[in-house]
matplotlib code that plots the C-alpha trace (Angstrom):
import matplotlib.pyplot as plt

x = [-7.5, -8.3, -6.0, -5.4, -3.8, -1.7, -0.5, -0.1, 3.5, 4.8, 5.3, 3.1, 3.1, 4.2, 2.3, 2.1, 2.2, 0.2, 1.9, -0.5, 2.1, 3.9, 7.6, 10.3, 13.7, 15.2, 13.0, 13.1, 17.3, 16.8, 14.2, 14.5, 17.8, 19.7, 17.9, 18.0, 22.2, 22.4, 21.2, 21.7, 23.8, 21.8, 21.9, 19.4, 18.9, 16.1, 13.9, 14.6, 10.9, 9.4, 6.7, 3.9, 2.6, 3.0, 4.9, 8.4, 10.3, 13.3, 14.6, 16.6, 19.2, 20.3, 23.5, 21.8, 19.8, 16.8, 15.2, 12.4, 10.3, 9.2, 6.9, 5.1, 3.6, 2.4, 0.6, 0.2, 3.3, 3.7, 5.8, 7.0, 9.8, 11.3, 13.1, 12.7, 10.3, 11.9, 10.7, 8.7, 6.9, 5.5, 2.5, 1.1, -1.3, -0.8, -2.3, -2.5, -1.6, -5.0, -6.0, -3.4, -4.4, -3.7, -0.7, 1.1, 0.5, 1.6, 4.5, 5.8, 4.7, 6.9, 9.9, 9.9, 9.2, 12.2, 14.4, 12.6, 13.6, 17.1, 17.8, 15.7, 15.8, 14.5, 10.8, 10.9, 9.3, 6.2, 5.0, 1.8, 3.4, 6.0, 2.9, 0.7, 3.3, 5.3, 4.0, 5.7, 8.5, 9.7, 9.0, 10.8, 11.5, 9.4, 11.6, 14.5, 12.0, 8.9, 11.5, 13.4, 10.1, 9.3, 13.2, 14.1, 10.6, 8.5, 6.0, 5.2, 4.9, 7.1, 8.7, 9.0, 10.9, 10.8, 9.4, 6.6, 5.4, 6.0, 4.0, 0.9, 0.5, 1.2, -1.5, -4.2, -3.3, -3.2, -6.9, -7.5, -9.5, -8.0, -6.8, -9.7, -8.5, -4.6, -3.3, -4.9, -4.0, -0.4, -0.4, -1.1, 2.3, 3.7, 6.7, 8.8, 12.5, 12.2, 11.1, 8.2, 7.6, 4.9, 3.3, 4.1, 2.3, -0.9, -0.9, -0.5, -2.9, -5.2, -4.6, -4.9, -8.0, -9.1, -7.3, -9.9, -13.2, -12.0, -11.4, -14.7, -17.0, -16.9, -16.6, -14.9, -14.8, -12.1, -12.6, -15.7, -16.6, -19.0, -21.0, -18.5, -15.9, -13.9, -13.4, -14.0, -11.5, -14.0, -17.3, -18.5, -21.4, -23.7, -27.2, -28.0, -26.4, -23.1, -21.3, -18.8, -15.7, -12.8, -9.4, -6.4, -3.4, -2.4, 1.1, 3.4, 4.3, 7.7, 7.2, 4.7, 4.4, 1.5, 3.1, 0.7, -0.5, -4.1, -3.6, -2.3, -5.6, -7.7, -5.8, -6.2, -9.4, -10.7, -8.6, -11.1, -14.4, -13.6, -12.9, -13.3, -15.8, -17.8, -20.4, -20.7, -22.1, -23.0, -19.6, -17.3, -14.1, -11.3, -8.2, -5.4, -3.2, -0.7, 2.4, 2.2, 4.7, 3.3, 3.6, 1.9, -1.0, -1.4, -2.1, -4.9, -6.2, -6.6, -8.2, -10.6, -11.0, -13.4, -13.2, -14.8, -16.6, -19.1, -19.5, -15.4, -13.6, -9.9, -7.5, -4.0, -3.2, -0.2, 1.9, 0.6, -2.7, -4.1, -6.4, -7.3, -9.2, -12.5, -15.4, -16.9, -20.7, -22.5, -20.7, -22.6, -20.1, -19.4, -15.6, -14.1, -13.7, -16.7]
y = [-3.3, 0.5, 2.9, 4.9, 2.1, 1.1, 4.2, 4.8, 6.0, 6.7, 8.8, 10.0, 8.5, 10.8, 14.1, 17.3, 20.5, 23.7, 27.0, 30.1, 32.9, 33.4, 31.9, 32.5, 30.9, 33.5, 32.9, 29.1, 29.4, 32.1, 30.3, 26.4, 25.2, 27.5, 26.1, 22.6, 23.1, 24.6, 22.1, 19.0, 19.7, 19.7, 20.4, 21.8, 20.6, 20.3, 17.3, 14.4, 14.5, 17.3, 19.1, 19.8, 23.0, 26.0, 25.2, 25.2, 22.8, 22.0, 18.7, 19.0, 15.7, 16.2, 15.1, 11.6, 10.2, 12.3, 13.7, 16.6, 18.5, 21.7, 22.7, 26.3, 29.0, 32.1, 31.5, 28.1, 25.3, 22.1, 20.4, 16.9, 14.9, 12.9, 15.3, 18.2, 20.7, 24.4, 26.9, 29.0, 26.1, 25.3, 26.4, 25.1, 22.4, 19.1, 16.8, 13.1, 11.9, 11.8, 15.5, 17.5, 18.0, 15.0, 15.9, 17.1, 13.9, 11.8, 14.2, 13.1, 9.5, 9.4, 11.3, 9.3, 5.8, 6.6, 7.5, 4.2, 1.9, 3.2, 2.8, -0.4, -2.5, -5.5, -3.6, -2.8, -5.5, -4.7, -1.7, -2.2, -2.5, 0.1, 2.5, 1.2, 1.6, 4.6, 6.8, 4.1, 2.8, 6.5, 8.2, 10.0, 7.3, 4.4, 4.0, 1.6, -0.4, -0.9, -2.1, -4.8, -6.6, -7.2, -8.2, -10.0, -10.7, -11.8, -9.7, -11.6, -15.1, -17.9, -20.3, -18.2, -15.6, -12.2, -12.7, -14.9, -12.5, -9.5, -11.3, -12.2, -8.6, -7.9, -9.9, -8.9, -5.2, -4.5, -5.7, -2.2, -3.2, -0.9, 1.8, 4.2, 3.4, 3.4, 5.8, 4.7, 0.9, 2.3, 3.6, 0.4, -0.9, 1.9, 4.6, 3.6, 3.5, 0.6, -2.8, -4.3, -7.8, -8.3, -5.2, -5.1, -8.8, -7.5, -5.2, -7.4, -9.8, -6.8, -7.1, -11.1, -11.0, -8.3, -10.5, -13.3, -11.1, -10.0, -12.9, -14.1, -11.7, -8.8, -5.7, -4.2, -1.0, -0.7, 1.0, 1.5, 3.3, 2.0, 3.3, 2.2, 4.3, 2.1, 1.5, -2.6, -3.5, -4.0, -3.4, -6.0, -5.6, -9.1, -9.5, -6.0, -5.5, -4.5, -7.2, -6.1, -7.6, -7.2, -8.9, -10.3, -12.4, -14.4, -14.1, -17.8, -20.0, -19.1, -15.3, -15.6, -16.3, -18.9, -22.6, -24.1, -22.9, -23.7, -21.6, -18.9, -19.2, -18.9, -16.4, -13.7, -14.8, -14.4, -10.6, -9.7, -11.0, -10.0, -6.3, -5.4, -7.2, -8.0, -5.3, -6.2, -10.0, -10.0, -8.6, -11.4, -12.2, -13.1, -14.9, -14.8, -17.4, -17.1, -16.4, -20.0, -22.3, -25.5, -27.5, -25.3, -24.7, -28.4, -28.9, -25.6, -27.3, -30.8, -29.9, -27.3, -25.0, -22.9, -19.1, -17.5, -14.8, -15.7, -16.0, -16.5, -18.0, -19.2, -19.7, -19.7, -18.3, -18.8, -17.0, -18.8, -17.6, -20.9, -20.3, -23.4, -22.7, -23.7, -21.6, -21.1, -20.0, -19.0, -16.9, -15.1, -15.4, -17.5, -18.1, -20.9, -23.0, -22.6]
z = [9.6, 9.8, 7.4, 10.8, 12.3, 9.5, 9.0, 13.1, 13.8, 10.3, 7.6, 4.8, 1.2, -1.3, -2.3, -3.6, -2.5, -4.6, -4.3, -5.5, -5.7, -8.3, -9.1, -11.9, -12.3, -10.3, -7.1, -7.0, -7.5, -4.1, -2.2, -3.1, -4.6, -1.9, 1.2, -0.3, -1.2, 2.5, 4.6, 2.8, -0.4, -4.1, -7.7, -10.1, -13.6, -16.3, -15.6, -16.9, -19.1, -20.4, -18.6, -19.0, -21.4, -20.5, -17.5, -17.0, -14.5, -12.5, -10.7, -7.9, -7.1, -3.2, -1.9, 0.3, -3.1, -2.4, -5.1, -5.5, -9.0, -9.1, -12.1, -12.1, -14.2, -13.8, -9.8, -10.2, -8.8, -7.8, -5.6, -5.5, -3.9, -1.0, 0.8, 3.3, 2.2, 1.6, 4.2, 1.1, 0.4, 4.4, 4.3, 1.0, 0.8, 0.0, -2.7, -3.8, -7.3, -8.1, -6.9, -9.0, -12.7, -14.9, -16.5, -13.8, -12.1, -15.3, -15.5, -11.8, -12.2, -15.5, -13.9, -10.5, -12.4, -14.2, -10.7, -9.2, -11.8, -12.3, -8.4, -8.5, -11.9, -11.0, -10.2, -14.2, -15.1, -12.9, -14.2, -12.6, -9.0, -9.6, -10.5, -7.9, -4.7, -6.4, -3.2, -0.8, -2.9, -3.3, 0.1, 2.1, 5.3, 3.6, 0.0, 1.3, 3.6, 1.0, -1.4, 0.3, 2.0, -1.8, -2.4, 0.5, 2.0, -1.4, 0.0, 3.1, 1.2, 2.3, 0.3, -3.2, -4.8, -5.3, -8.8, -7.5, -5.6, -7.7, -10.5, -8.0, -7.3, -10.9, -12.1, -9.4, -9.6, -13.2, -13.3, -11.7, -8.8, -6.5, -9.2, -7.5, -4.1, -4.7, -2.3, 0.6, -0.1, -1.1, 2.0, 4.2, 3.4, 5.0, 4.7, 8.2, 7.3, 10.3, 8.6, 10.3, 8.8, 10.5, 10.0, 6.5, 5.8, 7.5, 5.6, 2.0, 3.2, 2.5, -0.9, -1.1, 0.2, -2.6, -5.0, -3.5, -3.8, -7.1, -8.5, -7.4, -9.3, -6.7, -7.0, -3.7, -2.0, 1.1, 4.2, 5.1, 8.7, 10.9, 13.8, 16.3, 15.0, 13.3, 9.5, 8.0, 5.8, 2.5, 1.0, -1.7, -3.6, -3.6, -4.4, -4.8, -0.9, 0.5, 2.6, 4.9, 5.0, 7.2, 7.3, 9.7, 9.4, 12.1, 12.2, 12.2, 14.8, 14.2, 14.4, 17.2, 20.4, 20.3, 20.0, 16.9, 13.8, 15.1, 18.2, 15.8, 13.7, 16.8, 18.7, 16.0, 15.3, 18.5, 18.7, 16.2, 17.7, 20.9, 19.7, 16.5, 15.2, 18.9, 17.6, 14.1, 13.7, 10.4, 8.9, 7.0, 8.4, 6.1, 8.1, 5.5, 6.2, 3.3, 5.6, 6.7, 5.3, 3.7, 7.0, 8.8, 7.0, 6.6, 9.9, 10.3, 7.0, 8.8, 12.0, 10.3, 13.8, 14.1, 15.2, 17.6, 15.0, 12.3, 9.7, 8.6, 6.4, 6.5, 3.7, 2.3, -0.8, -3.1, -5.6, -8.5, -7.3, -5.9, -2.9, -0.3, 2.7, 4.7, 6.0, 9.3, 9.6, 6.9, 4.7, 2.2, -0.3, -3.4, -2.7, -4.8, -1.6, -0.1]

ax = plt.figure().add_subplot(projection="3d")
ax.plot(x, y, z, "-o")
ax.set_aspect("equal")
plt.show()
């Protein structure tokens, strides 16, 4: 599933924005706390860490819960938060976490981790997930959706708690697999203040089925473009090759039109031979069926169908981190059911 399509029709993770010119207390009181307290009400304090050296810092607290930091020195300023951008600050340029110097990103990260936790205690617990999905869980449009398909949703796993799924994720993503590629996995899950379930569980079974090459020896590199113009979900490296590797998730009887969960399986299969994947035959497909309820993936799991692209393999994977599934073809992969 290509980052442009996941990302289609909403907002941006979190990042900052560089300012070159130079600031002092008196400008960003004139140019940034005044627009911010005009348009949608804000205070400015001293942050709630201390910055970095040699530069000094404000936090501004808006009025509807947004929050923004501002950190600058001599002609060099950052700019971070989940709110609207002052006009003196438009035509910056924007950065991810990992493109800012270190300690200005560990400054933020330390600051907003804070903010997250106090407005969401029970993702404490996870530090890894609360680092991982800080761009998403504190967005501008994204932070109340990303939050509540973890707290109401477990993620897009039926059947088990928040915790359960909190844990998996946990688990898989303190093992730094995907610490190189955080923002643009971050980003899959999405920053609409609309919750799209279905959307939203596509995009997580992206990370089971990294939890399922990682935990099978691979080393894993996500989207990778392709002649056609489209980006594959995953690189692995096997036998001194690259596999490609792309995913789907066929979405439940129950949330879906089709009438079985082996109609399900084949319907999105074939979605992916037929366009996708219909120039790419030797490229691994991964159908994730770990939004299927126990029942349902019994019955996929006793009729074994095959897809209509090889080579495939199906599977359901659990909170607990137990995978069952089948394979179709010959997949070139050593996955604990094949």
């Amino acid at each position: 599933m290509s980052r442009e399509r996941m990302l289609l029709g909403v907002a941006r993770p979190l990042r900052f924005r560089h300012s070159t010119e130079s600031w002092s207390d008196g400008r960003v009181r004139s140019q940034l706390l005044s627009s911010l307290d005009s348009n949608i009400g804000a205070e400015m304090s001293t942050p709630w860490f201390k910055p970095p050296g040699g530069y000094t810092a404000r936090r501004f607290d808006m009025a509807n819960g947004d929050v923004a930091l501002f950190a600058w020195r001599d002609d060099d300023a950052y700019w971070m938060g989940n709110t609207e951008t002052p006009k003196a600050l438009w035509r910056t340029e924007k950065y991810g976490f990992e493109e800012v110097p270190w300690k200005l990103s560990r400054w933020v990260t330390r600051e907003l981790t804070a903010q997250l936790h106090e407005e969401t205690p029970w993702l404490e617990p996870y530090p890894y997930v609360s680092w991982f999905f800080l761009p998403v869980f504190l967005s501008k449009d994204g932070r109340e959706t990303t939050r509540n398909f973890f707290d109401e949703h477990a993620g897009g796993f039926p059947d088990a708690s928040r915790d359960d799924a909190l844990g998996f994720y946990e688990d898989f993503l303190s093992s730094g697999a995907l610490d190189d590629h955080r923002h643009v996995m971050a980003g899959k899950l999405g920053t609409s203040e609309y919750l799209d379930h279905q959307r939203m569980s596509a995009a997580m079974g992206e990370f089971n089925a990294a939890r399922l090459l990682h935990d099978a020896g691979y080393d894993l590199t996500p989207e990778i473009p392709v002649d056609t113009g489209h980006s594959l979900d995953y690189a692995v490296e096997h036998g001194g090759r690259d596999v490609l590797v792309e995913v789907t998730r066929p979405t439940p009887p129950s949330r879906r039109r089709a009438s079985t969960p082996v109609a399900a399986v084949k319907e999105t299969a074939a979605s992916k031979a037929t366009g996708q994947l219909k120039e790419h035959g030797g490229v691994v497909l991964l159908v994730d069926c770990s939004s299927f309820f126990a029942d349902d993936w019994r019955q996929v799991r006793g009729e074994t169908p095959g897809v209509r692209h090889r080579p495939a393999a199906v599977y359901r994977t659990r909170p607990d981190g137990s995978v069952d599934g089948y394979t179709v073809g010959d997949v070139p992969l050593d996955l604990p059911f094949s």
